[in-house]
C-alpha positions as CSV (number, residue, x, y, z in Angstrom):
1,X,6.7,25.3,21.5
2,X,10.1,27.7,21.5
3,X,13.7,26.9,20.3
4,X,14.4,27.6,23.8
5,X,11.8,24.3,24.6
6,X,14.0,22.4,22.1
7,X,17.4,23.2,23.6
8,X,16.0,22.4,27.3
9,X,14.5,19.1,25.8
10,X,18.4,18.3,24.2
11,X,19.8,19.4,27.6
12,X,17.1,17.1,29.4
13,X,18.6,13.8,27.7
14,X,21.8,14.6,29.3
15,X,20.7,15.8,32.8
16,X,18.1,12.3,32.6
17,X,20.5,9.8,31.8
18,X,19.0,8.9,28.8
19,X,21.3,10.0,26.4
20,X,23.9,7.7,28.7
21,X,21.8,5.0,28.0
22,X,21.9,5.1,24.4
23,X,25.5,5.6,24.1
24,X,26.2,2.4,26.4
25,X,24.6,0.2,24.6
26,X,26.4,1.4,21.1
27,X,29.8,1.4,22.8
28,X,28.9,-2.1,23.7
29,X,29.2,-3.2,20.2
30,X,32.8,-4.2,19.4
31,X,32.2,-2.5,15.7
32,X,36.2,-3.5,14.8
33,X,36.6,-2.6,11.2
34,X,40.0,-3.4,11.6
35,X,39.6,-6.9,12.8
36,X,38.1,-9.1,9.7
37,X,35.7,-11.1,11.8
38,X,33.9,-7.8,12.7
39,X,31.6,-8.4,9.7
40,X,28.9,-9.7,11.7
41,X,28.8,-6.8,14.4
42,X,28.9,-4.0,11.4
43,X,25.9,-5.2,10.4
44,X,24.1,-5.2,13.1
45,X,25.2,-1.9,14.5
46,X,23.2,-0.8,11.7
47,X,20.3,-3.3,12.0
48,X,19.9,-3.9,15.5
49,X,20.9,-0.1,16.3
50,X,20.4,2.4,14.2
51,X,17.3,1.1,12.1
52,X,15.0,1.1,15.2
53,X,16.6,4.3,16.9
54,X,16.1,6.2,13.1
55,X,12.6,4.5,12.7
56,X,11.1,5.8,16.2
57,X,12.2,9.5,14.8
58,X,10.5,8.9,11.2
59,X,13.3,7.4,9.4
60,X,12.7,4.9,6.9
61,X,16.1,3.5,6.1
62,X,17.9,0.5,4.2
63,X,21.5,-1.6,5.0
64,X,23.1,-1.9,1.5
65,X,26.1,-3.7,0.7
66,X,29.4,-2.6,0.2
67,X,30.4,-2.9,-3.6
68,X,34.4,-3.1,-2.5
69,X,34.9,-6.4,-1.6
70,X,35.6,-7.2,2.2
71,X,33.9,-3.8,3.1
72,X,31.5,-3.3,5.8
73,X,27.8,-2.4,5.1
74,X,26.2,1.4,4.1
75,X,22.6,2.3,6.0
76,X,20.6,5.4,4.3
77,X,17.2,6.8,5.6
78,X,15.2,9.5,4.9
79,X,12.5,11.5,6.5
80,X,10.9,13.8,4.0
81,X,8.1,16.3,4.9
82,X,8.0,18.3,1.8
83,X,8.8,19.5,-1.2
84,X,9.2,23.1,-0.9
85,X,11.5,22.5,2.1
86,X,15.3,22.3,2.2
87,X,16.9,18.9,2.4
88,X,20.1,18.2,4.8
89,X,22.2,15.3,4.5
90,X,24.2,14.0,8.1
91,X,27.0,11.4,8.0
92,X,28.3,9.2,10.7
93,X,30.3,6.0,11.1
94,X,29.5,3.2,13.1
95,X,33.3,1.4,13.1
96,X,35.4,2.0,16.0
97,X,39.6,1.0,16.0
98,X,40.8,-1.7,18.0
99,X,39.8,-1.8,21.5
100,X,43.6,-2.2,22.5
101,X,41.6,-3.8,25.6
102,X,44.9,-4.4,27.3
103,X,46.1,-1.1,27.5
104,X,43.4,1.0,28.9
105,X,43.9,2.4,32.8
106,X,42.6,-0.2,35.2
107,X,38.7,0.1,35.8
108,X,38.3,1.3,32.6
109,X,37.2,-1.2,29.4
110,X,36.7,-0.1,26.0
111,X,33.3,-1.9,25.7
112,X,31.8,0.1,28.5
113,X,30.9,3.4,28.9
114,X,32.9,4.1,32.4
115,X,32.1,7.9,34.0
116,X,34.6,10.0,35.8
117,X,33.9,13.2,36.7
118,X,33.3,14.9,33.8
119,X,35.3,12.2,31.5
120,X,33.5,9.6,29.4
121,X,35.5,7.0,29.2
122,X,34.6,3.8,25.9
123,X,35.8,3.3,22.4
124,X,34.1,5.1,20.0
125,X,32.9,7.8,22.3
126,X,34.5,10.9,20.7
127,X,35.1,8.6,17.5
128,X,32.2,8.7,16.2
129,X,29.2,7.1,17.8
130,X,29.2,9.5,20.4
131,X,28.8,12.0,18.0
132,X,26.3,10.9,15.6
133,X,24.5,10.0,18.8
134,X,24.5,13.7,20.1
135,X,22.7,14.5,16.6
136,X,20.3,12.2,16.8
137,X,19.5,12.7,20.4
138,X,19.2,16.5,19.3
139,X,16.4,15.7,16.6
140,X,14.6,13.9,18.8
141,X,14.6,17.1,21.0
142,X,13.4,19.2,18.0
143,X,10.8,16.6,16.9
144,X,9.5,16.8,19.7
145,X,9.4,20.3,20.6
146,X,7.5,20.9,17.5
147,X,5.0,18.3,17.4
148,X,6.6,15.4,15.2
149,X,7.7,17.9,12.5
150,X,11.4,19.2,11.7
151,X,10.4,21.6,9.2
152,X,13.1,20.8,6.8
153,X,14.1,16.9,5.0
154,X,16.5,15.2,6.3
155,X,18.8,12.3,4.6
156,X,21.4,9.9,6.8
157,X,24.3,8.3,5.4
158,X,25.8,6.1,8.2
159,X,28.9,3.6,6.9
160,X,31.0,1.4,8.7
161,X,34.3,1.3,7.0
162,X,35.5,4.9,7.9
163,X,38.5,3.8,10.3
164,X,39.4,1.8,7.5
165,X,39.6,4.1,4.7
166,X,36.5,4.3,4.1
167,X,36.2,1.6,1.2
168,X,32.8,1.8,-0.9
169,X,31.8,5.5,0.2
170,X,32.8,7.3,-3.2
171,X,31.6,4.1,-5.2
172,X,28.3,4.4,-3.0
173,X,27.8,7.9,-2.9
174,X,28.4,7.8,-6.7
175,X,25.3,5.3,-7.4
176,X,23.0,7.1,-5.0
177,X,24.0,10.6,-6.1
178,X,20.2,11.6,-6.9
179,X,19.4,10.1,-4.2
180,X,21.0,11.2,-1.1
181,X,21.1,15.4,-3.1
182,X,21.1,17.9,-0.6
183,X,21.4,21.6,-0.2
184,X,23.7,21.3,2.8
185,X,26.1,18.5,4.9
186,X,25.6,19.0,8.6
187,X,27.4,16.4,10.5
188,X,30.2,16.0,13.1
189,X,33.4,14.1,13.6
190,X,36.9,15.2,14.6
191,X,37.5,17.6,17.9
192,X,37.0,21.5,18.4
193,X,39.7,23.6,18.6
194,X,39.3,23.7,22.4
195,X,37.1,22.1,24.9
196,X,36.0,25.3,26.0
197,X,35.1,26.3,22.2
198,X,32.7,25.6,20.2
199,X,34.1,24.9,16.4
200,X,32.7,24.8,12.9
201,X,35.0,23.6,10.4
202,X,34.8,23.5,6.9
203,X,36.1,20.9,5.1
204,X,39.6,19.0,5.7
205,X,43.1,19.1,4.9
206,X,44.2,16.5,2.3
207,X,46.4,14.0,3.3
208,X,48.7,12.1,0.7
209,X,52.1,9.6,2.2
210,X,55.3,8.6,0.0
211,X,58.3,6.7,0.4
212,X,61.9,7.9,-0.1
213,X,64.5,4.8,-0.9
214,X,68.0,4.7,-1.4
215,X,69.2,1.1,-2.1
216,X,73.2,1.6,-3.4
217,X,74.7,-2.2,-2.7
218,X,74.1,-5.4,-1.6
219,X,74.9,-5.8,2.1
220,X,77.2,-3.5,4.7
221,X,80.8,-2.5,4.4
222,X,83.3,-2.6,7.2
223,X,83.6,1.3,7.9
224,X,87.2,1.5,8.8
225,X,87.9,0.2,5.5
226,X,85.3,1.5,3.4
227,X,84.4,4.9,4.9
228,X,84.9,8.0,2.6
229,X,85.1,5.7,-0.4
230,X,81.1,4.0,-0.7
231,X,78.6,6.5,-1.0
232,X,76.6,5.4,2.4
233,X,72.6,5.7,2.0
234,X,71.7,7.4,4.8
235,X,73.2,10.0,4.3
236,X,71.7,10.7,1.0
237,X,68.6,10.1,2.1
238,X,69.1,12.9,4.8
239,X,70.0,15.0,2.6
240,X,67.6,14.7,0.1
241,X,64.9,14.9,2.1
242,X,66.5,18.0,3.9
243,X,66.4,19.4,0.0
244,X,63.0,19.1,0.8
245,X,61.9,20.6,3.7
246,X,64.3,22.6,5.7
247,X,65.0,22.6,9.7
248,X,63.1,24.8,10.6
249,X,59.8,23.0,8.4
250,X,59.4,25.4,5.7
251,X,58.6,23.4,2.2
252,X,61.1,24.0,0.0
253,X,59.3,22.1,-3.2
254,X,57.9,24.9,-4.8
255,X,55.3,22.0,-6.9
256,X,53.9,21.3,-3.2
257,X,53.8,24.7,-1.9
258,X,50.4,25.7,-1.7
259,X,49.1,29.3,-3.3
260,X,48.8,31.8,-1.0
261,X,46.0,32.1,1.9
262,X,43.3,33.5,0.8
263,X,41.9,36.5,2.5
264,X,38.7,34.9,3.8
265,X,40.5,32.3,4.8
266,X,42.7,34.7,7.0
267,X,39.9,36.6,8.3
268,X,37.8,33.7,9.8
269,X,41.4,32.5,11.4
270,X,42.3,35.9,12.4
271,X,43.0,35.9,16.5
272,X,42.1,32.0,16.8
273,X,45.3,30.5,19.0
274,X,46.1,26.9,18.5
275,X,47.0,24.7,21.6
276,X,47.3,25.5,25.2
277,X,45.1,23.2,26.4
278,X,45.7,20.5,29.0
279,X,47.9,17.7,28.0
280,X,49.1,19.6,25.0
281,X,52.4,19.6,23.6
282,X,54.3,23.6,23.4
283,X,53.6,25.0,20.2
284,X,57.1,25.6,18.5
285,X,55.5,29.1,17.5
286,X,59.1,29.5,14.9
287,X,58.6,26.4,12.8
288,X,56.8,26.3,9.9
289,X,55.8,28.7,6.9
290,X,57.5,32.1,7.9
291,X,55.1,34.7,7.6
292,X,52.1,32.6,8.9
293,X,50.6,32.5,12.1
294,X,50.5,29.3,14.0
295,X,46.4,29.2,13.2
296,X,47.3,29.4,9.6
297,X,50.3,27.2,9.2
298,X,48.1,24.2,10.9
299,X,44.2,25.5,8.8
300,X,45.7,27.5,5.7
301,X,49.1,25.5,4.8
302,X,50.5,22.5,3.8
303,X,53.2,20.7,6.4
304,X,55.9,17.7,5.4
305,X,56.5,15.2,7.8
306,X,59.3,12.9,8.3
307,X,57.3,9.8,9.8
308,X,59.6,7.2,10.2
309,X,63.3,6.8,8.7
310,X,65.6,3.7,8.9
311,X,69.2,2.7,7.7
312,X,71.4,0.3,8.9
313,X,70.4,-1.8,12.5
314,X,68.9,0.6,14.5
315,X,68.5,-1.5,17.8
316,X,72.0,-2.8,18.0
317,X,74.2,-1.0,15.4
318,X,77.4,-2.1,14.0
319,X,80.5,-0.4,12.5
320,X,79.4,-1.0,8.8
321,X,78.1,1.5,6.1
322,X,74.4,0.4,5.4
323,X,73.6,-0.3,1.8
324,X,70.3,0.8,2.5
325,X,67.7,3.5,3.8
326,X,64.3,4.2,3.5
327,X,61.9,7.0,5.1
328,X,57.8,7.2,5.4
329,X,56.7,10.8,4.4
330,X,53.4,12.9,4.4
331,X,51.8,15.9,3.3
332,X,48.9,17.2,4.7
333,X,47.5,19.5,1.9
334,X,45.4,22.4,1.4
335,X,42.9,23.4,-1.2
336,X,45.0,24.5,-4.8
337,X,47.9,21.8,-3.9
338,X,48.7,19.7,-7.3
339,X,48.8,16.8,-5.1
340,X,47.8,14.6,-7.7
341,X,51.2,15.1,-9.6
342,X,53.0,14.4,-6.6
343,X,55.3,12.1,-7.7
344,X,56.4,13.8,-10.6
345,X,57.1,16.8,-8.6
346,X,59.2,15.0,-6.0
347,X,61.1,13.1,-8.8
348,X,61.9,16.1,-10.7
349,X,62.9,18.2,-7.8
350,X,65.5,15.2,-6.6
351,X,67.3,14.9,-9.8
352,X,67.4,18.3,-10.4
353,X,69.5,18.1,-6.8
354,X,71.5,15.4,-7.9
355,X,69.5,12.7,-5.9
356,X,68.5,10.6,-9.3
357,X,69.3,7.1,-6.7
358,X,66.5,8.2,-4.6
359,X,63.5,6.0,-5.5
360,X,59.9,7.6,-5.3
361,X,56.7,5.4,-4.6
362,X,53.3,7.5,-3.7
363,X,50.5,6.0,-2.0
364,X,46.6,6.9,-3.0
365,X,45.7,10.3,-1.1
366,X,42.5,12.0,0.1
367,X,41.8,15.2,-1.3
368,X,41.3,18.5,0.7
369,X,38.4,20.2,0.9
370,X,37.1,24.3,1.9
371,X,34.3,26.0,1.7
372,X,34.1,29.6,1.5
373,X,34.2,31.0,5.0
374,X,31.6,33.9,3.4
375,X,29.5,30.9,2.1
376,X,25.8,31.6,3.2
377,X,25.1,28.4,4.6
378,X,28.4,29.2,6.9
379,X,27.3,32.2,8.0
380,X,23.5,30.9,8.8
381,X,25.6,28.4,11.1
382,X,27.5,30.7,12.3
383,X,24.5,32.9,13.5
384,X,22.8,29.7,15.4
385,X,25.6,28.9,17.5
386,X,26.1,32.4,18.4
387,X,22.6,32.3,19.5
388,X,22.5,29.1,21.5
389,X,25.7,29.7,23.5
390,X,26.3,33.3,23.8
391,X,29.8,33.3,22.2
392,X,31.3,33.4,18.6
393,X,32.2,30.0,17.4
394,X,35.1,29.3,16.0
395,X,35.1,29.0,12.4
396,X,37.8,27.0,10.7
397,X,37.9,26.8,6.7
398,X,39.3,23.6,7.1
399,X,39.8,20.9,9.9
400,X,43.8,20.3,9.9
401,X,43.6,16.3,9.5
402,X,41.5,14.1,7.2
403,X,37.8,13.1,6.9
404,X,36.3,12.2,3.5
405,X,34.8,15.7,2.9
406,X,35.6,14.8,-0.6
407,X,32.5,12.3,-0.9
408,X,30.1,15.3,-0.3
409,X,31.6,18.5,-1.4
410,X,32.9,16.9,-4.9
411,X,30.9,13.5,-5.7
412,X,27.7,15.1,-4.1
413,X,28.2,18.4,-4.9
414,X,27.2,20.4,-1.7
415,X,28.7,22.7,1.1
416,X,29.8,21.0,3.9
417,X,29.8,22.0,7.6
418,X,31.0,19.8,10.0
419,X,29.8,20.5,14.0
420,X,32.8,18.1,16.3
421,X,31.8,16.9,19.9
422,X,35.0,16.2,20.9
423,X,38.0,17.9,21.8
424,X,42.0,17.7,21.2
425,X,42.8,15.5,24.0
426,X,40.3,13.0,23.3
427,X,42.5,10.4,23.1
428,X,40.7,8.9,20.2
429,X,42.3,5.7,18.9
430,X,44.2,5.3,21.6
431,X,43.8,3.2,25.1
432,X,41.5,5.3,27.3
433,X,39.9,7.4,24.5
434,X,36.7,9.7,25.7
435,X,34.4,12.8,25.7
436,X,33.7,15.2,28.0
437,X,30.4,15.6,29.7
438,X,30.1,19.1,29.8
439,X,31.2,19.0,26.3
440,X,28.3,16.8,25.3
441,X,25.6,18.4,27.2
442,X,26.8,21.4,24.9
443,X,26.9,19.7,22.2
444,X,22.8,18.1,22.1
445,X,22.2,22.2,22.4
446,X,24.0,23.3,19.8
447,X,22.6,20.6,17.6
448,X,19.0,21.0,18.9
449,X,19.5,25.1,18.4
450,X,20.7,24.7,14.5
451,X,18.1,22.1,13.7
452,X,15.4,24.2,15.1
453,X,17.3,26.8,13.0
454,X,16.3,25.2,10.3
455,X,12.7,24.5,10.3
456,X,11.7,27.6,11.2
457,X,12.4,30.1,8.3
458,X,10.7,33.0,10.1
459,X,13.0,33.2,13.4
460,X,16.1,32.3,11.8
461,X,17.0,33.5,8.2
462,X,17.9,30.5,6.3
463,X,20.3,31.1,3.6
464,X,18.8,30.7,0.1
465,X,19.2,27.1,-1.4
466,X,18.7,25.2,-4.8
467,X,16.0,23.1,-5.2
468,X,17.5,19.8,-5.0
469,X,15.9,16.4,-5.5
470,X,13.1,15.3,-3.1
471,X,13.4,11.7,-2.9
């Protein structure tokens, strides 16, 4: 058999409706990590689901618990065929958001996969069991193709928790280091840059939220009277946050700055255009990082938002000077960014400004993540998608929101590359949330094409690899 017989057979579960079945029947599964009773159906999305789906492709796999209390369960297989071969690890989650049943379009339920046109319409479609499905789907195709052999070993980590926080993975992937080793992450989540283009990304910005407060008095003060005379919070707070960041977005902390953008970095984003597609929002192409294209502000750069800000009684104000105010911020981070020391930075830089009333309080962040655009194993990838669909991909060093890349490129130790099915307007976590058809058909090539990639040494240079633990 032909890497060409492995894409048709990917492209075959699509145009037969099996792949449609598959998905249903996960989608079906209110897997609400959110919603504490969900405990039961975690578990058996794993059990009922994936166990018997992993075990007619060669899996062997185990449900573990979650060692953070109130967290939902871990499956891990294996399928190993040899110890000269490489060893890949894939990732999913099996946890969905909220259904938000209400809220979806009429005809349309969160529970059910619902087909319209080319739109996919379910909860957890794009985020993430449509995904992992794709993959699996797309071994299958190769397994077949090539007789009941991959060619390389292949290790699952699937968890249930990621819409949560993810509680337990580092813990987890900490006690099974040996164990789930690998030369390479290949797994998907999050959208391409375009539905129209396939994407290869990297690794992930960081992502790390604080609070601003300014608490001068106990209750309000007549303004008539008062005004000019009592310092009035919110506009301290305004101000020390425009200290911050300026109008126009541009970080003015030079702790949270990040170092410049390195030249590989610039290269692999050099001529990649950011929004434009349908139901996008106008980029504003003059905020931001002056200097930086819009592709590099977003993949190369760090960005402070202002996510919610409150003083006095918003909904039915009064004439009174508020005695208090208090704003939600972020920072999405790239790699270099002392984010770690963030509150000492902020602190400093406010009472270096004269803002020493401005309370700090930082909340546990994720770290960011790259690999080396001129990494081999990106490159390989790279190649294989060129192959299967006749264009470039795009390559992104990093994705420009949040997955915990961190677990595998720093606890784990390997380079990550992460292979979305979805696209920007998605709507994932919100009412009406979907893929798109000809996106997914895509999609089980691309997969089948880079896993046939790598069990066959002789068609498709692999790049070289560390011997990594067999188990």
């Amino acid at each position: 058999m032909t890497r060409e017989s492995a894409i048709q057979a990917a492209a075959d579960l699509y145009d037969s409706g099996i792949f449609l079945e598959d998905l249903r029947r996960r989608v079906a599964m209110r897997t609400e990590s959110q919603e504490p009773e969900s405990g039961p159906l975690l578990s058996a999305y794993l059990n009922e689901e994936m166990a018997p789906a992993l075990a007619e492709l060669g899996f062997t796999s185990r449900v573990i618990g979650n060692p953070a209390k109130g967290g939902g369960p871990f499956l891990v297989a294996h399928r190993h065929e040899g110890d000269d071969l490489p060893t890949v690890l894939t990732y999913g989650h099996g946890d969905v958001v909220r259904g938000y049943d209400a809220q979806w379009r009429d005809g349309l339920s969160p529970w059910q996969v619902t087909v319209a046109g080319d739109h996919w319409y379910g909860r957890g479609t794009a985020d993430n069991k449509g995904q992992h499905s794709i993959n699996l789907a797309a071994l299958k195709a190769v397994l077949d193709a090539r007789g009941g052999r991959l060619g390389f070993n292949l290790k699952l980590l699937v968890e249930t928790g990621e819409e949560v926080g993810s509680p337990g993975l580092h813990a987890v992937c900490g006690m099974l280091r040996d164990e789930l080793s690998a030369d390479v992450l290949i797994a998907s989540d999050g959208p391409r840059l375009g539905a129209a283009h396939p994407t290869i990304f990297l690794g992930s910005r960081g992502v790390i939220n604080f609070k601003l407060d300014v608490n001068l008095r106990e209750g309000g003060h007549h303004s008539g009277n008062w005004g000019g005379l009592l310092r009035n919070p919110g506009v301290v707070l305004a101000s020390a946050i425009a200290s911050m960041v300026d109008a126009n977005g541009r970080i003015l902390v030079e702790g949270i700055r990040p170092p410049e953008v390195p030249q590989a970095v610039r290269r692999a984003l050099e001529g990649i255009s950011v929004g434009g597609n349908p139901g996008e929002p106008d980029v504003d192409t003059d905020y931001g990082e002056p200097g930086l294209t819009p592709a590099e502000r977003v993949f190369g750069w760090n960005s402070m938002e202002v996510l919610a800000f409150r003083t006095g009684n918003p909904e039915k104000p009064v004439n009174a000077i508020p005695p208090h105010a208090f704003a939600y911020m972020q920072i999405r981070f790239v790699v270099g960014t002392d984010w770690k020391n963030l509150e000492q930075i902020v602190r400093r830089h406010l009472d270096e400004r004269g803002f020493g009333m401005v309370a700090v309080e930082v909340d546990r962040g994720t770290p960011a993540t790259r690999v080396d655009p001129d990494n081999a194993w990106v490159q390989w990838a790279v190649r294989s998608l060129r192959q299967t669909t006749g264009r470039a991909p795009v390559l992104l060093p990093n994705l420009g929101g949040t997955l915990p890349n961190d677990v595998f490129a720093e606890i784990l130790g390997m380079p990550t590359l992460w292979v979305p099915h979805s696209y920007p307007g998605c709507s994932q976590h919100a009412p009406d949330e979907h893929l798109l058809g000809t996106v997914v058909r895509e999609g089980l090539c691309i997969m089948a094409g880079l896993f046939w990639d790598l069990g066959q040494p002789g068609q498709h240079e692999r790049p070289a690899f560390e011997r990594r633990s067999a188990r």
